[in-house]
N, C-alpha and C positions, 0 to 999 in steps of 0.2 A: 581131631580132638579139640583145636582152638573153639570149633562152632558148636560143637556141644557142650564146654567149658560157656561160651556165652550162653547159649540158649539155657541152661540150668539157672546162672547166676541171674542172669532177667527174670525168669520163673522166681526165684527167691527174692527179689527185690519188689516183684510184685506181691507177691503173697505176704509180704512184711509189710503192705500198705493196705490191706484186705481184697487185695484186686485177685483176677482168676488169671494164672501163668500155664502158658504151654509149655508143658514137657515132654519132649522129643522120646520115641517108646525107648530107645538108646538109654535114655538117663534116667530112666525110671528105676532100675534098680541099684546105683549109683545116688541120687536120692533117698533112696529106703536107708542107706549108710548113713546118708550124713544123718536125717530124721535122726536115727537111732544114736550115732552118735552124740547129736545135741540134744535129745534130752536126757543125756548123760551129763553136759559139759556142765562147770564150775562154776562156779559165781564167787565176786567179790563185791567191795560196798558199794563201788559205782554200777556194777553191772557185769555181764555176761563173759570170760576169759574168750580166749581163740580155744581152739581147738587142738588139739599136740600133735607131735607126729606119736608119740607114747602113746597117746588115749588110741590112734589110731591102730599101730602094732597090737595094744596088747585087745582090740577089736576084733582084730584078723586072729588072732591067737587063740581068743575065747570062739569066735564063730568057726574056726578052721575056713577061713574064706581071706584066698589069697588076692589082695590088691597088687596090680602093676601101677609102677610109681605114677606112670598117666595120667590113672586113677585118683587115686590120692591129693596131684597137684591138681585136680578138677574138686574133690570134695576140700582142698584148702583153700580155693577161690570162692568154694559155695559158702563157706564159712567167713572169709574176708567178706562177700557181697550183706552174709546176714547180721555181723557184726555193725556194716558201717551202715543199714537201715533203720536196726537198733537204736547206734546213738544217735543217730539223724530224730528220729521220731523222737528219742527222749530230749535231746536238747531242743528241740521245736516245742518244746511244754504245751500245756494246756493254755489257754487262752486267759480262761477263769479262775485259776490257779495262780494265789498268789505266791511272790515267793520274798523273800529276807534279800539285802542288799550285802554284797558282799564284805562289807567293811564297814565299822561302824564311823559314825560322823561326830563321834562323841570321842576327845582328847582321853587317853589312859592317864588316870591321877593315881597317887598312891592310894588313895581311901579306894579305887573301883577296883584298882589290884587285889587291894585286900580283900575284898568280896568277894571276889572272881577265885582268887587261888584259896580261899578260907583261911 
């Protein structure tokens, strides 16, 4: 299970760079999961949650298709590998893309306060 656990997670980390990943015919349906799962999964303002063991059960529940935890701990690595691609790509920003500096360089006076809070 450990090599079909990597071989998946490679394949996702590829595919999250736009590269072509082997998937082992083993993990192809095991893959249709998680697919299906992540384009379910959540979002908040930074970006993409994990994945639950919730969203997962109540997967199996709506599908009637029973996962062995095996399983599952292989679709939760698939989900660790495509999360940390993710932020990988987004924090690597665009190039040409400017962005705002985190802190301003300008001292807080009461007059900018005032402005700032109305």
């Amino acid at each position: 299970m450990r090599r079909l656990e990597r071989q998946l997670c490679e394949a996702i980390r590829r595919a999250s760079h736009g590269q072509r990943g082997r998937v082992p015919a083993a993990g192809r349906e095991l893959l249709s999961v998680f697919g299906s799962l992540s384009a379910a999964r959540s979002w908040h303002a930074n970006g993409p949650n994990p994945i639950a063991f919730a969203e997962i059960q109540a997967w199996c529940a709506l599908m009637r298709v029973p996962l062995p935890a095996a399983h599952v701990a292989i679709i939760r690595a698939m989900d660790q590998a495509w999360t940390e691609a993710f932020y990988k790509i987004r924090d690597a920003g665009n190039g040409d893309q400017k962005t705002l500096p985190p802190i301003s360089k300008a001292p807080l006076t009461a007059a900018l306060f005032d402005v700032a809070a109305g």
